[in-house]
C-alpha positions in Angstrom: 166.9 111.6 1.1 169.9 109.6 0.9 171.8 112.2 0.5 170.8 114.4 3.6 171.5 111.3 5.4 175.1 111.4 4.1 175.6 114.9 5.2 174.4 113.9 8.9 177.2 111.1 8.9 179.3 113.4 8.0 178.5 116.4 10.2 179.1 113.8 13.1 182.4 113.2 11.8 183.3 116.3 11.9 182.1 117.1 15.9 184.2 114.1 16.5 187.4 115.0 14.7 187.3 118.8 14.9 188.4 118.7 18.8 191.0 116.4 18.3 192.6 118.2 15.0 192.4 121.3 17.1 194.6 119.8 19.7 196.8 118.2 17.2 197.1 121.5 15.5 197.6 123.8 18.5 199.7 121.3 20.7 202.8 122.2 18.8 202.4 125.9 19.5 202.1 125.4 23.4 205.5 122.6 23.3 208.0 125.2 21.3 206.4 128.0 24.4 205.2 129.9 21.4 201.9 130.2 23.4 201.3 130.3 27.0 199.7 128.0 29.7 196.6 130.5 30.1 195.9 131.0 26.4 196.3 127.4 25.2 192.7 126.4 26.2 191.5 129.4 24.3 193.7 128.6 21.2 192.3 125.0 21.5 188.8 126.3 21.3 189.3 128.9 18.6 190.5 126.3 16.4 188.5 123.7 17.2 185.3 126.1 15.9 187.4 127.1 13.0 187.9 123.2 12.0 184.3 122.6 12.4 183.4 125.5 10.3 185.8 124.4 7.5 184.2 121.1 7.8 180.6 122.9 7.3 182.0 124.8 4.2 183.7 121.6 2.5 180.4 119.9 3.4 178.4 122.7 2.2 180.6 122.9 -1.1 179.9 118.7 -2.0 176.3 119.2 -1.2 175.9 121.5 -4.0 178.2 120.2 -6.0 176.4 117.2 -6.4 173.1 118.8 -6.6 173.9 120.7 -9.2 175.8 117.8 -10.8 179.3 119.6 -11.1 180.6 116.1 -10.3 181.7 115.9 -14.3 184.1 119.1 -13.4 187.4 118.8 -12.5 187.2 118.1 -8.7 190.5 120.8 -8.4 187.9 123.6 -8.8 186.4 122.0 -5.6 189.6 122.0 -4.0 190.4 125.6 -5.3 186.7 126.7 -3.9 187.4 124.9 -1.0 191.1 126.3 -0.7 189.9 129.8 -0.7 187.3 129.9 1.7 189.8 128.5 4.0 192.0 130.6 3.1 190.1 133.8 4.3 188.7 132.4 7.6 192.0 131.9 9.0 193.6 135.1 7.6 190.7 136.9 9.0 190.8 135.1 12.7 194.6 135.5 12.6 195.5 132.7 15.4 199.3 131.9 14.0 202.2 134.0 15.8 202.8 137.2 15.2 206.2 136.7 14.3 205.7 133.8 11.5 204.0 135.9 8.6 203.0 132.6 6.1 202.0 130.7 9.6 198.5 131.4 8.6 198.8 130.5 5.3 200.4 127.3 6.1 197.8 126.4 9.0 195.0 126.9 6.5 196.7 124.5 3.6 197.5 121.9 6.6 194.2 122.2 8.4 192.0 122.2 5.3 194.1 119.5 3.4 193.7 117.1 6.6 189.8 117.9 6.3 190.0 117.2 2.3 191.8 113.9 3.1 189.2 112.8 5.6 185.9 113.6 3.7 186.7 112.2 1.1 187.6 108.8 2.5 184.4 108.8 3.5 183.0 109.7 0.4 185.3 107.1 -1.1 183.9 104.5 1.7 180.2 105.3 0.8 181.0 105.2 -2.7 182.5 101.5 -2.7 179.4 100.4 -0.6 177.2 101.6 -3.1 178.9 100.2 -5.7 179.2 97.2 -3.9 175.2 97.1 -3.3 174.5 97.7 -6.6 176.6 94.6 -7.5 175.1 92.7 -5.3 171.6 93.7 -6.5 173.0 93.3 -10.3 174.1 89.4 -9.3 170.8 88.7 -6.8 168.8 89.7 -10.1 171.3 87.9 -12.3 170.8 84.7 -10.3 166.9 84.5 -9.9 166.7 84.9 -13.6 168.9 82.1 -13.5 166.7 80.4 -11.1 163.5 81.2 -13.4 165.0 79.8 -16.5 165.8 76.8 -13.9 162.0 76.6 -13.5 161.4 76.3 -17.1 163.2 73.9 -18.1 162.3 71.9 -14.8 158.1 72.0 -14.5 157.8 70.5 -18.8 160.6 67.6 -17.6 158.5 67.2 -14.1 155.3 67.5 -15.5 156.3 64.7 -18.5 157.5 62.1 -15.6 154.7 63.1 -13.4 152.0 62.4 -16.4 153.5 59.3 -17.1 153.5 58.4 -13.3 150.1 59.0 -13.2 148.8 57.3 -16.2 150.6 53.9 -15.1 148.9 54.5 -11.6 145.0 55.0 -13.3 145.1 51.0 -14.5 147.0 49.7 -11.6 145.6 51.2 -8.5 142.9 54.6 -9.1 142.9 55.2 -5.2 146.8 56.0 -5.8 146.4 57.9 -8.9 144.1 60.0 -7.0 146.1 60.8 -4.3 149.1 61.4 -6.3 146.8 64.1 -8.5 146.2 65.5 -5.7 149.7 65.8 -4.2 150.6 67.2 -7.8 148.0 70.1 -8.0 149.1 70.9 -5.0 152.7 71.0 -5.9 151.7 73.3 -8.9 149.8 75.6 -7.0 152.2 76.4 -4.5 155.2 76.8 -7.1 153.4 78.6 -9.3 152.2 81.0 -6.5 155.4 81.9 -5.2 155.9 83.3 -8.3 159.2 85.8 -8.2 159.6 85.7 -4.2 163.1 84.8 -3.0 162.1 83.6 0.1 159.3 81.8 1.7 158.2 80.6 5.1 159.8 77.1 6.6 156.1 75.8 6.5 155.3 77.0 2.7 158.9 75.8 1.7 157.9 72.4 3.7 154.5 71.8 1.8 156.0 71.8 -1.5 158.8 69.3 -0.5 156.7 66.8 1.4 154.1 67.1 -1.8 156.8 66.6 -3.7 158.0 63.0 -1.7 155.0 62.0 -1.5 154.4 62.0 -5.0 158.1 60.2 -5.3 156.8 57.9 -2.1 154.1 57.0 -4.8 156.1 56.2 -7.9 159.2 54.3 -5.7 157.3 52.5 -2.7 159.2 51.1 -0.3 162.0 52.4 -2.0 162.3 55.8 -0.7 161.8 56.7 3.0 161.8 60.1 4.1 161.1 62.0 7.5 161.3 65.6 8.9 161.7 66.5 12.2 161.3 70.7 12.6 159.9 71.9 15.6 156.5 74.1 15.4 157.4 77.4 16.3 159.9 77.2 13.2 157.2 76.8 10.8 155.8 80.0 10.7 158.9 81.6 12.6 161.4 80.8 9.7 162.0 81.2 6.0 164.4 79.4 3.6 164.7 80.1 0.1 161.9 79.5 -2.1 162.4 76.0 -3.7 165.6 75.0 -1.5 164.4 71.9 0.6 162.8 70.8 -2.4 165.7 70.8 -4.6 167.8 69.4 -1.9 164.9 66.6 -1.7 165.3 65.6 -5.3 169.0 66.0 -5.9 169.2 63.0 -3.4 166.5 60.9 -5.6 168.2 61.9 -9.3 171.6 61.1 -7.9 171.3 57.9 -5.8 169.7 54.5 -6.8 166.4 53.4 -5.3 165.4 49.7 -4.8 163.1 48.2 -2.7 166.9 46.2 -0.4 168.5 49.3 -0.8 166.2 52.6 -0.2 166.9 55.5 0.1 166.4 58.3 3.5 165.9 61.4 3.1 165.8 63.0 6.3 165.0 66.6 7.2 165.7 67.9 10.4 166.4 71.1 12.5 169.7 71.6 14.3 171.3 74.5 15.5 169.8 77.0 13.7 169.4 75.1 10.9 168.0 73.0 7.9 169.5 69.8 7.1 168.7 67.9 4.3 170.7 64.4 4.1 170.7 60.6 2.7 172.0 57.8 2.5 175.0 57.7 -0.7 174.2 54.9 -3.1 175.1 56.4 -6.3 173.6 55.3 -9.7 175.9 53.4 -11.9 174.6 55.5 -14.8 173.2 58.8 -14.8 172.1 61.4 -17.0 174.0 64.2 -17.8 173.3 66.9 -16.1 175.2 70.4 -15.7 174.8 70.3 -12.2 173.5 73.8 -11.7 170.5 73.2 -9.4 173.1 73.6 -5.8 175.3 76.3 -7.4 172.4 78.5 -8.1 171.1 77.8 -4.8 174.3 78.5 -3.0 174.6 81.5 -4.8 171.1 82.7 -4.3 171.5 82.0 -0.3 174.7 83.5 -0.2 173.2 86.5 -1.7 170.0 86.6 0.5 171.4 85.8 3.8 175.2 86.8 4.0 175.9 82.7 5.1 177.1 79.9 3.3 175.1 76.4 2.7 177.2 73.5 4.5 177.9 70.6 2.3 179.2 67.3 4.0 180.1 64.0 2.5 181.2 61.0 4.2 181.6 57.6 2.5 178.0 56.9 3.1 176.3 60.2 3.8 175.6 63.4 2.1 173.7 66.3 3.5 173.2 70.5 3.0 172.7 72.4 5.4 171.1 75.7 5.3 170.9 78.4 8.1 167.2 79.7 8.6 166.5 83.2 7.2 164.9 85.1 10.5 163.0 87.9 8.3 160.9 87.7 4.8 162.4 91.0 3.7 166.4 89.8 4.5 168.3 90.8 2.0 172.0 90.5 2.4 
């Protein structure tokens, strides 16, 4: 299939260019008065069909040659082959002057090598955007298992901290704990059902972050304040990469210091065609180490899914990413 579909490209190609190599190859002729006013339209025509049939041959001789995988041969039997068709139409149609005895011969290498040259920079061109596909499908896969291992190592450390929020919250207030059970099975559900997808819709992406804050909300109080402002029709309209406002969500909570005079905003809004995620900077004086993989692999999963960049910004007391919304569920840059 895909190859039929290269042939087609390539047959258009050569409807476009066979009129104008005619011309180019003809005009000569009719400057140096070697043919007449009356017979140059002719000699344009004649040519033109012989060009187009040379096109169909040199077509005709990659189709097979790829079919029958003779790509491993020497491609100057396929310029021989192709030669010597050539070769033979134009001695047999015998356009060049009368007086010029290797005029044919000539036209035919000149006529045929321009086609060569043509086809395969196309062939060239189709080539490089394979291969540059097939990179691009190597990295996407590259990254999500990136992303997966991500996961792993992630849900044990989240689930640990989240068991140990909880516990604390059983003796002190139960109507909390419950809530914040809740909000986790929840969270769990919806991560563990996205399973491998790449991208999800703004509203599914927007449940597991505001479960996600809400459990934070929980363990931090007054300490963390968060809102999101998207309008409706983006909820269902949109998608985002699977676990990006989330990530964005908690970077700003591991990296920044929460007390109860100095929280934290997160804020979450829609502008322009996109998702920002910012908050207040209030570094920690001390934090873990951490190899700081979580917005690299989510730059390189968006750049991969979408064609855009994420836009970071950072001001002396303001950070925020912002991500441009994904308009289809099967994008794929």
């Amino acid at each position: 299939m895909k190859e039929d579909i290269q042939i087609k490209k390539i047959l258009k190609v050569a409807l476009y260019t066979s009129p104008l190599i005619g011309i180019l190859a003809i005009t000569p002729m009719f400057i140096m008065k070697t043919l007449s006013y009356n017979i140059y339209p002719r000699a344009v025509l004649s040519i033109t069909l012989i060009i187009f049939f040379a096109w169909v041959i040199n077509i005709s001789i990659i189709y097979y040659w790829g079919k029958f995988e003779f790509r491993k041969t020497s491609f100057n039997i396929r310029y021989f082959v192709s030669y010597l068709f050539l070769f033979g139409i134009n001695t047999t149609c015998g356009i060049a002057p009368s007086h010029s005895p290797f005029a044919t011969i000539v036209m035919a290498i000149s006529l045929n090598t321009v086609i060569l040259i043509i086809l395969d920079l196309i062939l060239l061109k189709e080539k490089k955007t394979k291969v540059e596909i097939e990179n691009a499908q190597l990295k996407l896969k590259n990254t999500e298992a990136l992303n997966q291992h991500l996961k792993q190592q992630i849900h044990p450390h989240f689930l640990f901290n989240s068991l140990n929020t909880l516990k604390s919250l059983i003796n002190k207030s139960p109507d909390a704990a419950e809530d914040y059970l809740v909000r986790l099975s929840d969270f769990l559900r919806t991560s563990i059902s996205s399973g491998e997808d790449n991208i999800v819709k703004v509203s599914d992406e927007l449940k597991l972050c505001l479960d996600y804050l809400e459990m934070q909300k929980i363990r931090y109080g007054s300490a963390l304040q968060f809102s999101i402002d998207i309008p409706d029709e983006i909820y269902s309209s949109g998608y985002v990469p699977v676990f990006s406002l989330q990530l964005l969500s908690e970077n700003a909570i591991k990296h920044n210091s929460l007390t109860d005079e100095s929280p934290l905003h997160i804020k979450i809004i829609y502008e322009e065609e996109r998702i920002t995620v910012s908050n207040n900077l209030q570094p920690k004086l001390s934090t873990e180490t951490s190899p700081g993989m979580g917005l690299t692999n989510l730059a390189e999963r968006y750049k991969i899914l979408s064609g855009d960049e994420i836009i970071i910004r950072t001001s002396d007391n303001q950070f925020s990413v912002s991500i441009k919304i994904i308009g289809n569920e099967n994008s794929n840059y």
